[in-house]
N, C-alpha and C positions, 0 to 999 in steps of 0.2 A: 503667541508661541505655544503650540501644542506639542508635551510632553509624553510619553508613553512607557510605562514600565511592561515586559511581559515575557514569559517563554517562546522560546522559539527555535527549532529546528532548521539548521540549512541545508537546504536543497541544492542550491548551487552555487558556485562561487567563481566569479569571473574578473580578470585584471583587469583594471584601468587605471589609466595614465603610469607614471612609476610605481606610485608603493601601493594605491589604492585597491580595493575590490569593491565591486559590486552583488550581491550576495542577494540571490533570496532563498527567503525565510519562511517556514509555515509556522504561522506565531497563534496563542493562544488566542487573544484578544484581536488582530487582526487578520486571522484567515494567514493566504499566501501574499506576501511583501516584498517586493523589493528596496532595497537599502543602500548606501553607502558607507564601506567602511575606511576612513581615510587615514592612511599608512599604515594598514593592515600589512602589506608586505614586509614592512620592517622585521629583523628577526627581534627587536629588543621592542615591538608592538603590544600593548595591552590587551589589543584586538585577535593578537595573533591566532590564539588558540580557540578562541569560541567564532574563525572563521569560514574552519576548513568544514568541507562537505562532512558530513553526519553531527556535528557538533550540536548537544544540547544545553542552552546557554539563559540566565537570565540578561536580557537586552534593555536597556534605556536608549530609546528611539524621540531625533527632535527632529518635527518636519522643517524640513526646508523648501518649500517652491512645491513641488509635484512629487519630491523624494521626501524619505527621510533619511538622514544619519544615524550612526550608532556613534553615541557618544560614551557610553561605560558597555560593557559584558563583562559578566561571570557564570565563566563555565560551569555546571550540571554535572554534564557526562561528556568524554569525548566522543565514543564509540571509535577511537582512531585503531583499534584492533582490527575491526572493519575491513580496512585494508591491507592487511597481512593474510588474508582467507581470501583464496579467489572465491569458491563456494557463497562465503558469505559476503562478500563486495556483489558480487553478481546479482544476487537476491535483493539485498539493499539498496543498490543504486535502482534495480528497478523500480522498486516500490516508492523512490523519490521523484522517478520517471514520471509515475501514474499520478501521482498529485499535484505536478508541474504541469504536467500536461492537461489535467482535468480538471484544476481547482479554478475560480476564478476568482484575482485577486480581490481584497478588502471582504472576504464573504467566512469569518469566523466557523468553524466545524471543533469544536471541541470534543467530540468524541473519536474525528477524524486523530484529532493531533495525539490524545492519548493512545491509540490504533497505534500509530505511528511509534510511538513510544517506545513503548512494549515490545513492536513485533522488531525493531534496531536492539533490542535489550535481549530478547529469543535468538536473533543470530551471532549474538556474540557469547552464549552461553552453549555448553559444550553438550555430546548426545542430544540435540537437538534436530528432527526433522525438517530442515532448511523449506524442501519445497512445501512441504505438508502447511509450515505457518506462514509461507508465502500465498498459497491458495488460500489460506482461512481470510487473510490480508485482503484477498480478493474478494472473496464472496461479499465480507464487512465493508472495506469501501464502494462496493456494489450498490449497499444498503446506504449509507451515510452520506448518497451524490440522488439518491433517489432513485434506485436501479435495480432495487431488490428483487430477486426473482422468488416467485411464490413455490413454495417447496414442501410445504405441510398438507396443502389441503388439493383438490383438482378445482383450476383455474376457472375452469367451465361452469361446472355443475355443484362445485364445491364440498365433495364427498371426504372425508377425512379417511374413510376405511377403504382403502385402496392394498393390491396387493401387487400387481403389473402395471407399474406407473409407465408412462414415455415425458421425455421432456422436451418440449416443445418452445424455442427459442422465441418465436412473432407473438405466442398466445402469451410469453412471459413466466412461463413455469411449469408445472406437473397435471397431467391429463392422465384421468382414468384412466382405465382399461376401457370402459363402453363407451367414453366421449371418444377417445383418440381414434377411433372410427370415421369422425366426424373431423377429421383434418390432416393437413399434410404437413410433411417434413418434420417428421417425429422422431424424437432423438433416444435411442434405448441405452434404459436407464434402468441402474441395481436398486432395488426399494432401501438397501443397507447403505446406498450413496445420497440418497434423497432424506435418510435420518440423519447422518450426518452431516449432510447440509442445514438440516434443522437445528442439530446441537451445536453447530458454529456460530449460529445465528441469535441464536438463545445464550451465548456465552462469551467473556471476554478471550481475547487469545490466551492472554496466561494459562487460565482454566483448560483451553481446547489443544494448547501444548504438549501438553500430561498425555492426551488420548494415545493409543497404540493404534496405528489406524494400517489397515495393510496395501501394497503397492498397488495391488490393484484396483482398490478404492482412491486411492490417490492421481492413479492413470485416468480415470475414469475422470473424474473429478475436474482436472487439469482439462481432458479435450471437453466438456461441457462450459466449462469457466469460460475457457478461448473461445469458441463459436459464440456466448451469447455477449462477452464484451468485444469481440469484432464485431459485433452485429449492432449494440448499443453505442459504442463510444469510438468505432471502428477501427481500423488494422492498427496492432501497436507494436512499437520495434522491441524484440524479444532478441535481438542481435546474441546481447550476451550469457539470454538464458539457454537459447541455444547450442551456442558455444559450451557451454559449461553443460550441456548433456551429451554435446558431443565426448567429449573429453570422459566425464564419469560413463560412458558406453564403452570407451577404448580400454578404458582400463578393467571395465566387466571382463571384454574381452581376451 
């Protein structure tokens, strides 16, 4: 009988049979998991509340066969505010999008999870830059699946003292000025978007939070992020971040 105590995060939470769900979990100790939680649907369920999507929960897991169960949770955090902010539901479900989609299960990321954390704990707190610590989310899970793109130094020649960088998605990151000569499909890039890339990298989100970063470092940001994880991890459904720039456009408007 293997037992398991550990945190964990749910990603997703799907019915089965009457009361049941099926839930997975990006858990400390085992990566991404699927579970079973049995009469989780009940309203008078002990399971109930460390079920629902964003829940961070201490989990006692016993395998059974190829699954496991959840036999006790105690909730953490709900994050169930979450769903009261379109803004912030938007932002967050993606971000559970990208590690469902990415993560493959039983493969532990502990930096990943506390990422995670954090950045569900940044959209439920208030004057907070939504997309800003969605991107930082990005660039860091970029890094923590092995995907890091090189941002300090030139890829090529490896000059640190650069002042017209291009960013170049195939070579993996930042090309001088005198290499990018030396290649195509060069992406122009602010040298003040390429430090800040660095300082996101160099820092946890909380810390990179705080930063006052301006929209068009942030625009900037955003269309380089998209072309190199379409490029690495390929097209990803952006449905309802879209949506939701739709929406903050109309209302610029």
């Amino acid at each position: 009988m293997v037992i398991i105590n550990t945190q964990g995060i749910v990603l997703k939470s799907v019915p089965y049979k009457e009361n049941d769900l099926i839930l997975t979990i990006f858990s400390r100790k085992l990566g991404k998991v699927s579970v079973i939680a049995r009469g989780a649907k009940k309203s008078k369920s002990s399971l109930l509340s460390s079920s629902q999507i964003f829940a961070y929960s201490n989990f006692t897991l016993k395998r059974e066969g190829n699954m496991y169960r959840v036999t006790q949770s105690e909730i953490i955090k709900s994050f169930y505010n979450l769903s009261y902010d379109f803004e912030a539901f938007s932002y967050a479900t993606y971000i559970l999008k990208l590690i469902d989609s990415f993560i493959i299960e039983n493969q532990p990321n502990n930096r990943l999870f506390i990422l995670l954390a954090q950045s569900l704990y940044l959209f439920c707190e208030e004057n907070i830059d939504m997309e800003y610590v969605s991107l930082c989310f990005k660039l860091k899970f970029l890094e923590y699946i092995g995907f890091k793109p090189i941002v300090n130094t030139c890829v090529s020649c490896y000059n640190k003292d650069f002042k017209n960088p291009v960013f170049n998605v195939y070579e993996g990151g930042i090309l001088c000025e005198k290499c990018s000569e030396h290649f195509e499909h060069n992406l122009k890039i602010n040298i003040t978007t390429t430090k800040l890339m660095d300082y996101i990298l160099k820092n946890d989100v909380l810390i990179c939070s705080k930063a006052k970063v301006s929209k068009y470092l942030i625009n900037e940001l955003s269309r380089i992020l998209k072309i190199y994880m379409n490029e690495y991890l390929g097209k990803i459904n952006e449905k309802s971040l879209n949506l939701l720039k739709s929406l903050n456009k109309k209302g610029v408007e």
